[in-house]
Backbone and ligand atoms as CSV (ligand in chain L), in Angstrom:
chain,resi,resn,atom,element,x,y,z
A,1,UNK,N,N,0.848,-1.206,0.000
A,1,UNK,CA,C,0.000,0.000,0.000
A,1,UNK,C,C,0.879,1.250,0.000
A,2,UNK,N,N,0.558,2.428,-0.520
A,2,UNK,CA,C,1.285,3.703,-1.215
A,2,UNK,C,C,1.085,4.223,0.784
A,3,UNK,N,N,2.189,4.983,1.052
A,3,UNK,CA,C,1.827,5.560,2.238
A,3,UNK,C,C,2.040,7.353,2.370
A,4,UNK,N,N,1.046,7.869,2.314
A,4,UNK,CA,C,1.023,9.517,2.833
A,4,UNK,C,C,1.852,10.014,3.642
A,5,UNK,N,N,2.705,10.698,4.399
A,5,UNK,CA,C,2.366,11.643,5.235
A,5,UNK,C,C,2.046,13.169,5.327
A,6,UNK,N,N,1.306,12.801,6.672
A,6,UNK,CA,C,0.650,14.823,6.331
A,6,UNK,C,C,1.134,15.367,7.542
A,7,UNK,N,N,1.575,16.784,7.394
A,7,UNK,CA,C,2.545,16.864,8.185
A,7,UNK,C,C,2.024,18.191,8.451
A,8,UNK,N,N,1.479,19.123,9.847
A,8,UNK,CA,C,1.485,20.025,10.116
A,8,UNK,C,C,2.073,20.743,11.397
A,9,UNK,N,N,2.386,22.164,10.237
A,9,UNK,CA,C,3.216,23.092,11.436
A,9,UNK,C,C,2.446,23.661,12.740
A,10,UNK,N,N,3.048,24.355,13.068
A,10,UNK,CA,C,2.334,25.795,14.476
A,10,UNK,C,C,1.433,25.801,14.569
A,11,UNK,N,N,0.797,25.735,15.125
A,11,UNK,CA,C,-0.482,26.525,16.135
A,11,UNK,C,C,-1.591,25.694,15.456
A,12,UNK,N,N,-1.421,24.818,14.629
A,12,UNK,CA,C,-2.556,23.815,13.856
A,12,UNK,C,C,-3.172,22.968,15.139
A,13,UNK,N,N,-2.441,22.939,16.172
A,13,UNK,CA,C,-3.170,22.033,17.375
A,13,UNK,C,C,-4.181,22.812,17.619
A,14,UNK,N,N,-4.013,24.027,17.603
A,14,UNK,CA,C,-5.425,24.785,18.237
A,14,UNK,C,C,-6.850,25.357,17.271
A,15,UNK,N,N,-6.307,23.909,16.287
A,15,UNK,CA,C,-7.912,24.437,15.267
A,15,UNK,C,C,-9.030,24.028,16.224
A,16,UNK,N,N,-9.968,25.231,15.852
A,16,UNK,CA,C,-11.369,24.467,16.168
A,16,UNK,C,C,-11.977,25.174,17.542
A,17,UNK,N,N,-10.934,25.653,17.933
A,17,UNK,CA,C,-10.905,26.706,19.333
A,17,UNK,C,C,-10.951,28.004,19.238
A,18,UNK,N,N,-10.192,28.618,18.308
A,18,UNK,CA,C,-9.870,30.322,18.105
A,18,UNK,C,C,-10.063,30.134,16.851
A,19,UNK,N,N,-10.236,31.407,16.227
A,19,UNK,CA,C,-9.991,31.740,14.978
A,19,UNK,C,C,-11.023,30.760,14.267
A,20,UNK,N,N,-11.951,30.758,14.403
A,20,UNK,CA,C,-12.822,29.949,13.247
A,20,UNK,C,C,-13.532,29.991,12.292
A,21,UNK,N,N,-13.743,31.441,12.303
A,21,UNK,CA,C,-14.049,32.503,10.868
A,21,UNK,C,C,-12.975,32.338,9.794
A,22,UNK,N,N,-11.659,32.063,10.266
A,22,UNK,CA,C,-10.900,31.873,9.277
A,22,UNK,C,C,-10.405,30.256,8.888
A,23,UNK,N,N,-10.018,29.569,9.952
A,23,UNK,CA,C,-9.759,28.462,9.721
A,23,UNK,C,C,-11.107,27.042,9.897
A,24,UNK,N,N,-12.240,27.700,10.184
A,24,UNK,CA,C,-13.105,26.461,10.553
A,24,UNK,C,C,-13.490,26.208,11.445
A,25,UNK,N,N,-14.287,25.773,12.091
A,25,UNK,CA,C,-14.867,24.585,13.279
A,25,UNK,C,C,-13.938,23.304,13.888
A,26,UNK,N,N,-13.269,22.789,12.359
A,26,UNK,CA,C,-12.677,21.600,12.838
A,26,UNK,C,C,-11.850,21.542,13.766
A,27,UNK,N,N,-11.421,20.796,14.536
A,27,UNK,CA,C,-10.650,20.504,15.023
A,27,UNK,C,C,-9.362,19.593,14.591
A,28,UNK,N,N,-7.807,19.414,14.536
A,28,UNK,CA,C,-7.479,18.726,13.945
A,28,UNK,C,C,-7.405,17.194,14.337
A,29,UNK,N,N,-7.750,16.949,15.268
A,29,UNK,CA,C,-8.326,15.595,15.580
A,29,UNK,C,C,-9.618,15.353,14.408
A,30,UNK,N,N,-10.173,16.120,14.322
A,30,UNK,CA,C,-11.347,16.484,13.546
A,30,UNK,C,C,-10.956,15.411,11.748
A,31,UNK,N,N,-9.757,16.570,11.867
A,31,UNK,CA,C,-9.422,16.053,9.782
A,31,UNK,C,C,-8.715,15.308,10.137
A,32,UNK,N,N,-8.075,14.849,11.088
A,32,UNK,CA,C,-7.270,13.464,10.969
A,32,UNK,C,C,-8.107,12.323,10.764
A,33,UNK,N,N,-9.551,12.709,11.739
A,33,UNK,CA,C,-10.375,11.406,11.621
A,33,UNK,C,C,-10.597,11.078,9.984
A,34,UNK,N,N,-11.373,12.344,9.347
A,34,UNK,CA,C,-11.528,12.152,7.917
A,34,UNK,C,C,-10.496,11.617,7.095
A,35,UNK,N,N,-9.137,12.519,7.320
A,35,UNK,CA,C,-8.168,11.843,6.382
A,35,UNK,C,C,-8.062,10.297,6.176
A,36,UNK,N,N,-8.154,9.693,7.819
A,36,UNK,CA,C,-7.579,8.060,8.216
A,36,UNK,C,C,-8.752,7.422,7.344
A,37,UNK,N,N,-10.450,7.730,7.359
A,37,UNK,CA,C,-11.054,7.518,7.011
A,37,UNK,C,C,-11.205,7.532,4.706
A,38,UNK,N,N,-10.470,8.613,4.803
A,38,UNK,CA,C,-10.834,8.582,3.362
A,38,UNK,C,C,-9.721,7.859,2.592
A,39,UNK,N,N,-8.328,7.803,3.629
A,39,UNK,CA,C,-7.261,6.413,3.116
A,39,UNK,C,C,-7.585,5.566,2.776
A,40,UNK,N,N,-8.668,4.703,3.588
A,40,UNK,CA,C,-9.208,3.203,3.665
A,40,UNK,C,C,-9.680,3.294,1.650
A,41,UNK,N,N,-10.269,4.263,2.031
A,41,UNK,CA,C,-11.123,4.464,0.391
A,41,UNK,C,C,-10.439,4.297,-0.606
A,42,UNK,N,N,-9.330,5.317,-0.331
A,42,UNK,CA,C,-8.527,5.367,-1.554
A,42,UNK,C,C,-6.968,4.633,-0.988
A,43,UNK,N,N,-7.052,3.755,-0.235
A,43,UNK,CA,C,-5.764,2.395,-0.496
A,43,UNK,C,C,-4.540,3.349,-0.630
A,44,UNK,N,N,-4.805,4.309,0.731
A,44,UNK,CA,C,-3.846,4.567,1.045
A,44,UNK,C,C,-3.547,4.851,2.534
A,45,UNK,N,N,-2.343,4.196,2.508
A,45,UNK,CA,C,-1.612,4.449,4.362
A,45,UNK,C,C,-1.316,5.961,4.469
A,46,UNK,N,N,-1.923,6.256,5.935
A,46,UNK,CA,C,-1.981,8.058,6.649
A,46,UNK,C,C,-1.073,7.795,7.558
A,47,UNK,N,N,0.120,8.488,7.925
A,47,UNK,CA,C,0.749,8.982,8.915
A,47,UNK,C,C,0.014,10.786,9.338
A,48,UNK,N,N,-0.007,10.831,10.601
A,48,UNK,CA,C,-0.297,12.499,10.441
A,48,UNK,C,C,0.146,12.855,11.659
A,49,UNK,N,N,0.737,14.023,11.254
A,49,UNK,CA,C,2.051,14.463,12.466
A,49,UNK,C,C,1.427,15.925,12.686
A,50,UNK,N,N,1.834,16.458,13.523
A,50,UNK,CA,C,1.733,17.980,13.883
A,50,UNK,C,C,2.870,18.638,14.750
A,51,UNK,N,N,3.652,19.448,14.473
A,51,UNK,CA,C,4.564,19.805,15.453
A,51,UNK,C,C,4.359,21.467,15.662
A,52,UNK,N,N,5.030,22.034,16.599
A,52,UNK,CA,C,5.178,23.675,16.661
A,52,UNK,C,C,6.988,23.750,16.336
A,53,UNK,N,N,7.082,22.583,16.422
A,53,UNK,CA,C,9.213,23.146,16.154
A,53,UNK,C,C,9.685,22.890,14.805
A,54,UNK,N,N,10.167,23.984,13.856
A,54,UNK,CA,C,10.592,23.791,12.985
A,54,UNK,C,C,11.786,22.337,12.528
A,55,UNK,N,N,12.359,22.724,13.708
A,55,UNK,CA,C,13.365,21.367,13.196
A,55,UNK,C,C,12.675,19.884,13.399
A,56,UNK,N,N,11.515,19.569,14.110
A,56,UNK,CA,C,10.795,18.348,14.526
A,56,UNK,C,C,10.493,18.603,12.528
A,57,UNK,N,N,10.028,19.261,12.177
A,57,UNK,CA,C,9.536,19.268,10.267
A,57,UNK,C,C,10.238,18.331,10.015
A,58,UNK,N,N,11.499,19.321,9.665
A,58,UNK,CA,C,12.606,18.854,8.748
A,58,UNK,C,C,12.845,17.441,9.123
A,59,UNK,N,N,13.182,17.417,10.479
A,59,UNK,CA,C,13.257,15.644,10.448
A,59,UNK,C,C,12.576,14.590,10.058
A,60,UNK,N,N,10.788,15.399,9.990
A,60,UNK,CA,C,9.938,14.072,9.596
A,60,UNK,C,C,10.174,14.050,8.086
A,61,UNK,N,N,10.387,15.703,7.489
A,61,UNK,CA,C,10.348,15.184,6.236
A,61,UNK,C,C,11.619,14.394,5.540
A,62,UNK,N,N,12.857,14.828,6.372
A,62,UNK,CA,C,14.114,14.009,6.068
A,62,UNK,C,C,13.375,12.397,6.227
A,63,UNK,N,N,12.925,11.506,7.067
A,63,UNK,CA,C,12.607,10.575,7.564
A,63,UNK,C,C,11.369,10.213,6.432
A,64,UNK,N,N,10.877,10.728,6.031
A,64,UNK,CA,C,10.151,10.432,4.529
A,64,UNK,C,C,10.846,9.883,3.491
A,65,UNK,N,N,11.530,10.164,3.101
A,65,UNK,CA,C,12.735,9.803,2.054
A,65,UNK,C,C,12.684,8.435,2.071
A,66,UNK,N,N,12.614,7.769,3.337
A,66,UNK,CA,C,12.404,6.084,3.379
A,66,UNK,C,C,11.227,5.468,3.714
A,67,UNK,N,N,10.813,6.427,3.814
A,67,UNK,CA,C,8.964,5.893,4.050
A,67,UNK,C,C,8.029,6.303,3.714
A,68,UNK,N,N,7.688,7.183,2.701
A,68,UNK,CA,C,6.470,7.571,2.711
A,68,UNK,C,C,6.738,7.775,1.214
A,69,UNK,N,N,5.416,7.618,0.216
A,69,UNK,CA,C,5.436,7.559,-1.050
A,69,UNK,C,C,5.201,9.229,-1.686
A,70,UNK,N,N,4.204,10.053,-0.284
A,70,UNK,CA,C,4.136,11.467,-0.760
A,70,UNK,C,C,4.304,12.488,0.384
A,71,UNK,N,N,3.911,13.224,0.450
A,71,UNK,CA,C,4.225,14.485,1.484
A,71,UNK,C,C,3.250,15.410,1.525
A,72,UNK,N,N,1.718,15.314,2.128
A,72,UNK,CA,C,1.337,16.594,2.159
A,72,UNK,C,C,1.225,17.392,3.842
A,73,UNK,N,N,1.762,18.650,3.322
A,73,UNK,CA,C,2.175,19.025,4.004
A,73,UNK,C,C,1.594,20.827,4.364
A,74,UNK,N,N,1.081,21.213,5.723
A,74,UNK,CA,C,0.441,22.794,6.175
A,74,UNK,C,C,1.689,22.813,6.955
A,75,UNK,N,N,2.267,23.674,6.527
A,75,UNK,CA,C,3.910,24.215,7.216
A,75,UNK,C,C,3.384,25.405,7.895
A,76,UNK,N,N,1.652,26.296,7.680
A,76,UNK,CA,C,1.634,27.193,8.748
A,76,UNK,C,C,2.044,28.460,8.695
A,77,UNK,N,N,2.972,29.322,10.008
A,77,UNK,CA,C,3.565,29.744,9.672
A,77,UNK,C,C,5.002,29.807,8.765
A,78,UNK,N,N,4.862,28.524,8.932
A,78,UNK,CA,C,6.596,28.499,8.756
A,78,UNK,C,C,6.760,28.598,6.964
A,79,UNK,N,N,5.662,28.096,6.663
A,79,UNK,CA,C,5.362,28.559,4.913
A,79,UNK,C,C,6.126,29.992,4.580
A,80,UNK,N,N,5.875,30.546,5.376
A,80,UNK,CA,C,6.262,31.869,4.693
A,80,UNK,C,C,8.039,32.587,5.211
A,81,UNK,N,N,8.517,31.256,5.756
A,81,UNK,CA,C,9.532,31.669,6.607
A,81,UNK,C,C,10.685,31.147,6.441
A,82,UNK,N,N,10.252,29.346,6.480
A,82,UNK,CA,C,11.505,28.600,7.008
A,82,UNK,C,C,11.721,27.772,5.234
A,83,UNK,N,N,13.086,28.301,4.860
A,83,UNK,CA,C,13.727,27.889,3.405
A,83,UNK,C,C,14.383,26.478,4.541
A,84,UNK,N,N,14.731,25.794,5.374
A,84,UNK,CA,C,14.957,24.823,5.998
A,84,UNK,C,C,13.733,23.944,5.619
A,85,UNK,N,N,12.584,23.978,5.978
A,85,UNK,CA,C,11.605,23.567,5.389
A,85,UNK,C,C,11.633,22.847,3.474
A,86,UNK,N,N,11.686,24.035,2.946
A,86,UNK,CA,C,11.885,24.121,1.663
A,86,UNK,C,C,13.059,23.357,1.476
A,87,UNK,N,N,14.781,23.310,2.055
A,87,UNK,CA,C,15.712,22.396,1.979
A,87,UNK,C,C,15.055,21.306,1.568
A,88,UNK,N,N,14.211,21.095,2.992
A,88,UNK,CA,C,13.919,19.373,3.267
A,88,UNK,C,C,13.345,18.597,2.168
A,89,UNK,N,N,12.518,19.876,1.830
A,89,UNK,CA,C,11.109,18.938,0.660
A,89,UNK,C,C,12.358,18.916,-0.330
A,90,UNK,N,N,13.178,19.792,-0.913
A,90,UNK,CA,C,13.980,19.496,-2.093
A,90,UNK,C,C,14.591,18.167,-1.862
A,91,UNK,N,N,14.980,17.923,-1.225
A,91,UNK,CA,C,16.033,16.213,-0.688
A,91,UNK,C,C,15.041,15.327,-0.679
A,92,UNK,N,N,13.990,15.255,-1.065
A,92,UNK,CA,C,12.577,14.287,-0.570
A,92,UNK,C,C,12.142,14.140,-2.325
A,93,UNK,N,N,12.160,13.119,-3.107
A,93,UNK,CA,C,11.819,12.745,-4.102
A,93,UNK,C,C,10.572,12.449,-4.432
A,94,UNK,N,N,9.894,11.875,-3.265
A,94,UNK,CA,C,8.322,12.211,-3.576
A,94,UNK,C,C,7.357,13.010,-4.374
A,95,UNK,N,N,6.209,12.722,-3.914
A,95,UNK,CA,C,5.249,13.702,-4.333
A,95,UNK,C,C,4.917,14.445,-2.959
A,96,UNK,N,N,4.914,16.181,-3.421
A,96,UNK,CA,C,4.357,16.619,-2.325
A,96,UNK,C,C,3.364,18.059,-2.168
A,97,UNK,N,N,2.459,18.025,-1.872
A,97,UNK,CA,C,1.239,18.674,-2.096
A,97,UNK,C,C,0.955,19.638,-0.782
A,98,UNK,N,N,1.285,20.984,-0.974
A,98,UNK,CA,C,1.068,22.094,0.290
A,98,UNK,C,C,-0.276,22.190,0.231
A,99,UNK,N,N,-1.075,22.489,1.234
A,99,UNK,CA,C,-2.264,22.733,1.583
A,99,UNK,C,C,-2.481,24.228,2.770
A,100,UNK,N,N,-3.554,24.755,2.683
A,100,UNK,CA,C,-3.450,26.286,3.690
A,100,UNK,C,C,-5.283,26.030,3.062
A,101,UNK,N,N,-5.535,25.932,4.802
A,101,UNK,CA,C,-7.282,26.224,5.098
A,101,UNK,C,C,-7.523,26.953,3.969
A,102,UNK,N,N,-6.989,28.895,4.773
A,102,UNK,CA,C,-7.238,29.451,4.387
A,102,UNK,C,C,-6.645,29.624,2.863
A,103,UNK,N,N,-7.066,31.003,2.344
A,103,UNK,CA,C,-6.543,31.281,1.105
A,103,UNK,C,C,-5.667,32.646,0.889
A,104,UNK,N,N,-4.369,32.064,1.300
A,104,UNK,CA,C,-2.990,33.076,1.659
A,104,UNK,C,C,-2.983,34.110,1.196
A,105,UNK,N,N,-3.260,34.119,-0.145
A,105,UNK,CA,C,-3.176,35.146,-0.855
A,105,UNK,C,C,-4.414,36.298,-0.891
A,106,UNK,N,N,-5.382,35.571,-0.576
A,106,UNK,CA,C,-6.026,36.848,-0.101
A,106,UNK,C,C,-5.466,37.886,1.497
A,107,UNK,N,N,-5.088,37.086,1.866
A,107,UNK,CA,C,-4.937,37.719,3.009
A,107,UNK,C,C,-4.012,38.743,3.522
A,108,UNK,N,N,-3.209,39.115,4.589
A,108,UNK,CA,C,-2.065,40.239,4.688
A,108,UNK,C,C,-1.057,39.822,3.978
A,109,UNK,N,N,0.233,40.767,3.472
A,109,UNK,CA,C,0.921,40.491,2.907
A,109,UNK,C,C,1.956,39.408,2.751
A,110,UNK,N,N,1.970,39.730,4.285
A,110,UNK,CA,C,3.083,38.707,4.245
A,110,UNK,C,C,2.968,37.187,4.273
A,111,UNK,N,N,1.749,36.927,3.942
A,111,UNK,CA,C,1.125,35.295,4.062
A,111,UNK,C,C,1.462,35.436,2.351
A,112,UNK,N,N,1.420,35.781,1.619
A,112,UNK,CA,C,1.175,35.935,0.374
A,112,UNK,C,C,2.051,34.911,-0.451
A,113,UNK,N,N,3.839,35.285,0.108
A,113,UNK,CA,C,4.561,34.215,-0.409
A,113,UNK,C,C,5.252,33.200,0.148
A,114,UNK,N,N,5.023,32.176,-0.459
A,114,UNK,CA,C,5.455,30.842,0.344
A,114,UNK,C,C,7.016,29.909,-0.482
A,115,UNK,N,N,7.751,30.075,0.738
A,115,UNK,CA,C,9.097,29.210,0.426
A,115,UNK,C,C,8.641,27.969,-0.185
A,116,UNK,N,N,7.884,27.311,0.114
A,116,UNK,CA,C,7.186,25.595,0.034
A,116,UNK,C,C,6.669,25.207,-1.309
A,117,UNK,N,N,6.422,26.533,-1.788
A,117,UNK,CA,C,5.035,26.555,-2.975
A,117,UNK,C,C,6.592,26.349,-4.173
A,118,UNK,N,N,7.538,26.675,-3.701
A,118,UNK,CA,C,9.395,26.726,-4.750
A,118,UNK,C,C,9.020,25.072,-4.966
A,119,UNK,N,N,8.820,24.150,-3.984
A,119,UNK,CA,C,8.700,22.713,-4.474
A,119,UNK,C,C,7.658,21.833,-3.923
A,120,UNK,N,N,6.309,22.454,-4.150
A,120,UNK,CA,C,5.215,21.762,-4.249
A,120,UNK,C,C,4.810,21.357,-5.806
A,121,UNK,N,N,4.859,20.450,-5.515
A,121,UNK,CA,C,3.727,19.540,-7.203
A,121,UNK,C,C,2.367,20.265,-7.289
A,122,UNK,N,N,1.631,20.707,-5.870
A,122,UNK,CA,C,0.574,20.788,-6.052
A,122,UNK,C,C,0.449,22.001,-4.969
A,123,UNK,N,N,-0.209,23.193,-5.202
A,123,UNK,CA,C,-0.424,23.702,-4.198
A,123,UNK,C,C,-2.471,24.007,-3.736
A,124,UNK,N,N,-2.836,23.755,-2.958
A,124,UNK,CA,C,-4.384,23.782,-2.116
A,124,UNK,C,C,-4.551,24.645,-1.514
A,125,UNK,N,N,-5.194,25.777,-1.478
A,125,UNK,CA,C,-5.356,26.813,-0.795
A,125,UNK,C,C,-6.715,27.369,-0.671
A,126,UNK,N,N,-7.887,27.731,0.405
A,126,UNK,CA,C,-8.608,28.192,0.832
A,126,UNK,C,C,-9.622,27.479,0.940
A,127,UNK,N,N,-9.872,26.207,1.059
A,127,UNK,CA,C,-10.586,25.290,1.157
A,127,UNK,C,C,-11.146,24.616,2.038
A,128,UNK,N,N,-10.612,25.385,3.215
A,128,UNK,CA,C,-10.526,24.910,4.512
A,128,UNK,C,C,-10.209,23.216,4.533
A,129,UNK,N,N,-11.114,22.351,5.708
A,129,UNK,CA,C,-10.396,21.290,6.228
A,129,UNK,C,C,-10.370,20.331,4.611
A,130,UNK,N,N,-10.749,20.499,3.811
A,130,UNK,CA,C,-11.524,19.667,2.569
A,130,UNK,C,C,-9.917,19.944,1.622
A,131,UNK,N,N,-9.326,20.984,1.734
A,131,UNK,CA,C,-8.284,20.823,1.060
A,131,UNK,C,C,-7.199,19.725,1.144
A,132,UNK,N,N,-7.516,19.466,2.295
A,132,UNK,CA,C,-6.436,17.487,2.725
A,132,UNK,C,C,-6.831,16.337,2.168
A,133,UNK,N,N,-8.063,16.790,1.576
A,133,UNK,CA,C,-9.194,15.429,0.536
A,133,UNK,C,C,-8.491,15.875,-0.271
A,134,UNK,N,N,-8.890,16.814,-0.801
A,134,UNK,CA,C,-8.546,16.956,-2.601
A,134,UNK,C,C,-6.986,17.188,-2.190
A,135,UNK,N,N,-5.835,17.314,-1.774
A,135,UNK,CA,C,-4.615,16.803,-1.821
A,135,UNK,C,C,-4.061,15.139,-1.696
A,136,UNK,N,N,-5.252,14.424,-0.778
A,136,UNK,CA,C,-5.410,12.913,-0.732
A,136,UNK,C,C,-5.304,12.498,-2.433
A,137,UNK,N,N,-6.368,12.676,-2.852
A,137,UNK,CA,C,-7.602,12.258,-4.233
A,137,UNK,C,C,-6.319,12.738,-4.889
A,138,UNK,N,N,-5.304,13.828,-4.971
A,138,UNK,CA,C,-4.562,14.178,-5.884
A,138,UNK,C,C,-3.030,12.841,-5.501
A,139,UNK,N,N,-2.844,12.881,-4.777
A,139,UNK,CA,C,-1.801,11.535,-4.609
A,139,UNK,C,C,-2.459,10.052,-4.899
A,140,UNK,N,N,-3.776,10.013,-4.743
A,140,UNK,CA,C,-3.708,8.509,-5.039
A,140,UNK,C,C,-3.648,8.465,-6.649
A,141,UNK,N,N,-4.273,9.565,-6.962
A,141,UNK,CA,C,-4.632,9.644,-8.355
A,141,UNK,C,C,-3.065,9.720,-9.012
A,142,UNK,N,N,-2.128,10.164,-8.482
A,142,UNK,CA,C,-0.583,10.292,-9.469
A,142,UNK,C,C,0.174,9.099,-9.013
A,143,UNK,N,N,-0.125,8.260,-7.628
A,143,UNK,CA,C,-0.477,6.953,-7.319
A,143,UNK,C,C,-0.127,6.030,-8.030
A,144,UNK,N,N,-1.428,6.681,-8.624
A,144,UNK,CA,C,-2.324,4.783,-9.013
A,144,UNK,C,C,-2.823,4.084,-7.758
A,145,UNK,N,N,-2.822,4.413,-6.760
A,145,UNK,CA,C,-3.214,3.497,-5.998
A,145,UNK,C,C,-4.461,2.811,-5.846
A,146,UNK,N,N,-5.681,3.768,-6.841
A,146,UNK,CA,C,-6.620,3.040,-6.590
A,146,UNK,C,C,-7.043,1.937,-8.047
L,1,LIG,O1,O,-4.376,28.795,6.133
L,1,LIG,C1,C,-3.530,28.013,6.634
L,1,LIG,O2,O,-3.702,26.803,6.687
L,1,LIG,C2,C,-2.261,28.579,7.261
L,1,LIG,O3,O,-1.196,27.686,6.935
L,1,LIG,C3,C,-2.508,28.606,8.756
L,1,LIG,C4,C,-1.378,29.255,9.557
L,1,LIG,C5,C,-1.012,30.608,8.974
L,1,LIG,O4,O,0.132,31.116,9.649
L,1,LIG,C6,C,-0.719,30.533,7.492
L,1,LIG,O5,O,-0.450,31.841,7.014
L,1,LIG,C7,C,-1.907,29.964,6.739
L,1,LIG,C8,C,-1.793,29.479,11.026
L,1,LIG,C9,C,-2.318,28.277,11.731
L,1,LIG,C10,C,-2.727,28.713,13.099
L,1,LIG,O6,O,-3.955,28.137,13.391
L,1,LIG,C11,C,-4.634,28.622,14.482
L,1,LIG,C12,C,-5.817,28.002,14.769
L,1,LIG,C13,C,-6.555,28.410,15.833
L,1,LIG,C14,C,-6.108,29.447,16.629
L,1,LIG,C15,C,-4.923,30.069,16.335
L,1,LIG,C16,C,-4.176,29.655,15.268
C-alpha cells in the first residue's frame, strides 16, 4: 500500500478553538479522523504528524525519504519563513502537495509568499479542512493506488 504523510506546522493544534471565521470549526483531531477515514477508500496508508518546532519538520520530512510515497504538508507559519523547510522537501523525491485552510493570498501580505510553494507539485489553498481530501484524491490519483 502507497503511504502519505501529512505533516502540520504551528499553532494547527489549536484548530477548532480560536480563529474559526478563518480556519473552521474543525478541530485537527477532527481532519485526521476524515483523512484516516478517506485512506481506507482510496488504499492509502496516513501517517499524520503535527509539530510547533521547525526542526521536529525537517526531520519528519528528512525521515520520509524512506517511508512515505508522498508528502502533504500545512507548514503554517513556517510557509512563509523557514527555506529549511523548503531544503527538506527538495532532498525528498516524492510527491508533495502544500495545503493552507485558508486562502494566503487573499490575506495580509506577508502570508502571500510561500518558500514551500518553490517545491510543491501541487499547491491547495482556501478550502478549509476539505483541502487534505482533494490533496489525498490528488496523490492517489498520481499513485495509481486506486
Ligand atoms: O491557512 C492556513 O492553513 C495557514 O497555513 C494557517 C497558519 C497561517 O500562519 C498561514 O499563514 C496559513 C496558522 C495556523 C494557526 O492556526 C490557528 C488556529 C486556531 C487558533 C490560532 C491559530
Amino acid at each position: 500500500m502507497k503511504k502519505i504523510l501529512i505533516v502540520n506546522g504551528p499553532n494547527l493544534n489549536l484548530l477548532g478553538t480560536r480563529e474559526t471565521a478563518i480556519y473552521g470549526e474543525l478541530t485537527l483531531a477532527d481532519i485526521e479522523n476524515n483523512c484516516q477515514k478517506l485512506g481506507q477508500e482510496l488504499k492509502l496508508e496516513i501517517e499524520f504528524l503535527q509539530s510547533n518546532y521547525e526542526g521536529q519538520l525537517v526531520d519528519w520530512i528528512q525521515q520520509a525519504r524512506n517511508d512515505a510515497d508522498g508528502i502533504i504538508i500545512n507548514p503554517a507559519a513556517y510557509t512563509h519563513t523557514s527555506i529549511a523547510i523548503l531544503d527538506a522537501l527538495k532532498a525528498y523525491d516524492g510527491l508533495v502537495a502544500e495545503v493552507h485552510l485558508s486562502d494566503i493570498k487573499q490575506r495580509e501580505s506577508f502570508r502571500h509568499h510561500s518558500y514551500v510553494s518553490l517545491r510543491a507539485d501541487k499547491v491547495i489553498c482556501g478550502l478549509g479542512a476539505e483541502g487534505y481530501e482533494v490533496a489525498m484524491r490528488y496523490m492517489a490519483e498520481q499513485l495509481g493506488s486506486l
